[in-house]
C-alpha positions as CSV (number, residue, x, y, z in Angstrom):
1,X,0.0,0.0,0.0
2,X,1.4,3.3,-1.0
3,X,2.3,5.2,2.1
4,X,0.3,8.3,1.2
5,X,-3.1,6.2,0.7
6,X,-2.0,4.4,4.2
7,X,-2.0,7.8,6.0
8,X,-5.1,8.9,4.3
9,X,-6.8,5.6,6.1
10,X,-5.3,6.7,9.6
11,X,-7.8,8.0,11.7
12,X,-7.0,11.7,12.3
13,X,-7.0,11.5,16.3
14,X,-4.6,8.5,15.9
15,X,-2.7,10.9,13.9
16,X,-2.8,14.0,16.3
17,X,-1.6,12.2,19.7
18,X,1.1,10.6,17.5
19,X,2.4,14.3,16.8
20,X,1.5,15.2,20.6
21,X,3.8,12.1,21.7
22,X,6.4,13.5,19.7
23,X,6.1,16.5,20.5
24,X,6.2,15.6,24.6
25,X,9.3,13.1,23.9
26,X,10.9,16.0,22.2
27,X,10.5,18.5,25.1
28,X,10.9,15.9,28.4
29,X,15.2,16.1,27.9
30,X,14.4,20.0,28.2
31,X,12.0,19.3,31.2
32,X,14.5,17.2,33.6
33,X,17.9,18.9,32.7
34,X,15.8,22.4,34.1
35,X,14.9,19.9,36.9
36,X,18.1,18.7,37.7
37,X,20.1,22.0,37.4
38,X,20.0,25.3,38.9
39,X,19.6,27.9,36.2
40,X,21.7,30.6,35.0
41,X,19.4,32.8,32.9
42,X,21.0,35.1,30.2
43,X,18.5,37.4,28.6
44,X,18.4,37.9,25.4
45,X,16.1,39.9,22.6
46,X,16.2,41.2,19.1
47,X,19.6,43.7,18.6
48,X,21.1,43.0,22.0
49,X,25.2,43.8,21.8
50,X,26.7,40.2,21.1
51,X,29.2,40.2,24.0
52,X,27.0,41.3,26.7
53,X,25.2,38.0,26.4
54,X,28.5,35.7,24.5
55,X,30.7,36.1,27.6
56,X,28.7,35.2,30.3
57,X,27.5,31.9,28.0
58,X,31.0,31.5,27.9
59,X,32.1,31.7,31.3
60,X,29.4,29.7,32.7
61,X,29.1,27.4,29.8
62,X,32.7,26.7,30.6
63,X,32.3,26.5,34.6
64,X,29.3,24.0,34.3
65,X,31.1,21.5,32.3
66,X,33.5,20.6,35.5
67,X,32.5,18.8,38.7
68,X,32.7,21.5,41.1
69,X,29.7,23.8,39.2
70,X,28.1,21.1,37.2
71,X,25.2,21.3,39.6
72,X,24.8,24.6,37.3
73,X,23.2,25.4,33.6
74,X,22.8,28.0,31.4
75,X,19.5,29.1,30.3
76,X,19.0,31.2,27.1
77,X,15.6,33.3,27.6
78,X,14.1,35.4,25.3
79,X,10.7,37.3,25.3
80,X,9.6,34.9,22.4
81,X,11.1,31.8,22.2
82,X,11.9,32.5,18.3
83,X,15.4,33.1,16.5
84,X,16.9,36.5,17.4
85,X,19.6,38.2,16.0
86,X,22.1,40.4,17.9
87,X,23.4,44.2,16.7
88,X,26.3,42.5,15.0
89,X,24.6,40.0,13.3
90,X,24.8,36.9,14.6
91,X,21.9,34.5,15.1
92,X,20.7,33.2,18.4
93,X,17.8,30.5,19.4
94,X,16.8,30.8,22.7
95,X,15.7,27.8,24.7
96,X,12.8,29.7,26.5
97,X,10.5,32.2,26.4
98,X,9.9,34.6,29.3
99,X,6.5,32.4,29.3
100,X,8.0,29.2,30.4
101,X,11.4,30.2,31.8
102,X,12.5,27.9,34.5
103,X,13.2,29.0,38.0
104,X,16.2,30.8,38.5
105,X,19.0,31.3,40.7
106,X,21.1,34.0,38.5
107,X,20.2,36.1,36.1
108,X,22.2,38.0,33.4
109,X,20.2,41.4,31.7
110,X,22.1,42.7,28.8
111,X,21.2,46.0,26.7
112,X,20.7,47.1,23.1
113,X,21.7,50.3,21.5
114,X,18.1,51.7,21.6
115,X,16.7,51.0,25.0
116,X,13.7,53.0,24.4
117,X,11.5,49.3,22.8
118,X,12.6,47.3,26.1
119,X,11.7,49.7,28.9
120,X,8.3,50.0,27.3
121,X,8.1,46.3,27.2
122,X,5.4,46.0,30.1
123,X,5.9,42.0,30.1
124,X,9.5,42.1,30.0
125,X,10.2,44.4,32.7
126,X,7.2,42.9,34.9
127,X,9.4,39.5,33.9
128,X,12.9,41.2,35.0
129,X,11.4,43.0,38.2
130,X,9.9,39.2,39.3
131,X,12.6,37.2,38.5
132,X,15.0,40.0,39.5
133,X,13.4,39.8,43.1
134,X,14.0,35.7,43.6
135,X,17.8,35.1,42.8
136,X,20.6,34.7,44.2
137,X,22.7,36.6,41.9
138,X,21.8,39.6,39.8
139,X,23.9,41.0,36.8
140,X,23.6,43.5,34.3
141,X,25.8,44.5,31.5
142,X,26.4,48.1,29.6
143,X,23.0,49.4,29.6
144,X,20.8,46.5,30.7
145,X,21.6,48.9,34.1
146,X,18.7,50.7,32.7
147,X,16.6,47.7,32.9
148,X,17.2,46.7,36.5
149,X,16.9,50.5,37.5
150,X,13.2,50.6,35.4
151,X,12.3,47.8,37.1
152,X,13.2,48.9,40.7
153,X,15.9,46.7,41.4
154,X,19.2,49.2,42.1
155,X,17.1,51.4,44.6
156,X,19.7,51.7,47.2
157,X,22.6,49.6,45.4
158,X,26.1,50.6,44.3
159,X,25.9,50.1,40.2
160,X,28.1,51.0,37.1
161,X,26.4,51.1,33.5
162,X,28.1,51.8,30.2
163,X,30.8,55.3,30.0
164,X,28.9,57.9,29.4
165,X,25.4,56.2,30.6
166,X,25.8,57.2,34.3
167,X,24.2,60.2,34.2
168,X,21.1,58.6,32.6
169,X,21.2,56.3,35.6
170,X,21.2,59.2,38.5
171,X,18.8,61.6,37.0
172,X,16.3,58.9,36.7
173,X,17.1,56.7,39.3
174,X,18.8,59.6,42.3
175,X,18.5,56.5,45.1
176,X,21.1,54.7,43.5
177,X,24.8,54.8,44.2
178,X,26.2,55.5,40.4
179,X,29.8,54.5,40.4
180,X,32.0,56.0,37.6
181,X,34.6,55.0,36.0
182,X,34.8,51.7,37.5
183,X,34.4,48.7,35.0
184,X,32.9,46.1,37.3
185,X,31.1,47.2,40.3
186,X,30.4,44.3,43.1
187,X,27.6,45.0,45.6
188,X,26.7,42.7,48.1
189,X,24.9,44.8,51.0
190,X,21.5,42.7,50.0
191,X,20.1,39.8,48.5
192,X,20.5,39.0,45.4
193,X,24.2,39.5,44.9
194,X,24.7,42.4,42.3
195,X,27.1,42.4,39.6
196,X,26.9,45.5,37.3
197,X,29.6,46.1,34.3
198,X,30.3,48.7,31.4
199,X,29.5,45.7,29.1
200,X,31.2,44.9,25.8
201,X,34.0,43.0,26.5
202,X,34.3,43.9,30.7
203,X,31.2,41.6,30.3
204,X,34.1,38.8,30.5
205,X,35.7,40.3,33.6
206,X,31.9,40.6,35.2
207,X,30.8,36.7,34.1
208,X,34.1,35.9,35.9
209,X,33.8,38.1,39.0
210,X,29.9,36.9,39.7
211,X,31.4,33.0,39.2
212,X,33.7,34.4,42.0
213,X,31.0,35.1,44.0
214,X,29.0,32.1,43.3
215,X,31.8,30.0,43.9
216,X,35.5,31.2,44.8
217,X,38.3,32.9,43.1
218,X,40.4,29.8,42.6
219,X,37.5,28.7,40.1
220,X,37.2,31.2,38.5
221,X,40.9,31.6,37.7
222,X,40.5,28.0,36.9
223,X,37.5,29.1,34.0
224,X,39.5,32.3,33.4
225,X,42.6,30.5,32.4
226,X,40.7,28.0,30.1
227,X,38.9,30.8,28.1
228,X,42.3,32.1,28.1
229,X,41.2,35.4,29.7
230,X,44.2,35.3,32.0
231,X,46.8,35.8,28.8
232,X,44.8,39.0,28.1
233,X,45.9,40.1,31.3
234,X,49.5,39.0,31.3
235,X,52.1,40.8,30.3
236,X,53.5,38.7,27.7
């Protein structure tokens, strides 16, 4: 029997909870490894600057691979769980939507060139200000400052932003403690754990300092030295 004329004879409910099983089978590996890992979420959306989100991945892609942080995974979140393409070009797929995002114990918030679109994203902030509120670790990168600060997360907390963007920050949000000219600014004073950077490629040296924090500064030498960071720093 040709197989055409054989599917034509399938019943079509026989033929829809075959695609459902598929479909299940095809998300349960997703399901348990969001189960069985704490989550590192790294947001990301349409014209975000490629390094703010590529170094943390990076680091903590690195870091989870070895036995002392394999407990740890990173999750790619976007507002749409759709293909997204960064300022420079290059093409992400995220592995959740701010829909179904796992629960998290770090999250990374990144920044575009025009901010304007995502601070008058009513679901993404609400998703930031929630999600900001339950971690453990909190980190932001060039201007994704301005998302933390929209969403009432810096009130009262030492943070940097990009050079040049600190102003912004103070006249709109006076009850934070702007640091200049500082690439990486730490602040631990409350929960979660903030990590705030100028972004671009510091976004390396923040990843690496908020691994510090998560685990110890032996580690993240360890990652450091594996991504070859620490030859950028040498001398030689």
């Amino acid at each position: 029997m040709p197989i055409r004329t054989g599917l034509r004879r399938l019943a079509p409910t026989a033929i829809a909870v075959g695609f459902l099983m598929i479909g299940m089978m095809s998300l349960a590996p997703v399901a348990r490894a969001a189960a069985d890992h704490l989550q590192i979420g790294v947001l990301i959306f349409d014209k975000v600057l490629t390094s703010d989100v590529t170094a943390p991945m990076e680091v903590f892609g690195n870091a989870s691979k070895k036995p002392e942080f394999s407990q740890y995974q990173v999750a790619i979140i976007a507002p749409e769980k759709k293909l997204i393409t960064t300022e420079e070009g290059i093409p992400i797929m995220p592995q959740y939507s701010i829909d179904d995002a796992p629960k998290l114990t770090a999250l990374i918030v990144p920044s575009a060139l025009k901010m304007d679109p995502l601070l008058e994203n009513e679901k993404l902030m609400a998703f930031i200000k929630a999600r900001g509120q339950e971690v453990k670790w909190l980190a932001s990168n060039c201007a994704g400052a301005k998302l933390l600060g929209n969403a009432g997360l810096l009130e009262g907390r030492r943070a940097t932003t990009y050079p040049g963007g600190e102003k912004w920050l103070k006249l709109h949000h006076p009850s934070i403690d702007v640091v200049w000219h500082q690439k990486v600014v730490v602040d631990e004073t409350k929960s979660p754990k903030l990590v705030t950077s100028n972004g671009s490629l510091v976004s390396y040296q923040a990843a690496l300092k908020m691994l510090e924090l998560m685990t110890n500064a032996d580690f993240s030498k360890k990652v450091a030295d594996d991504i070859y960071y620490s030859i950028l720093l040498s001398k030689n």
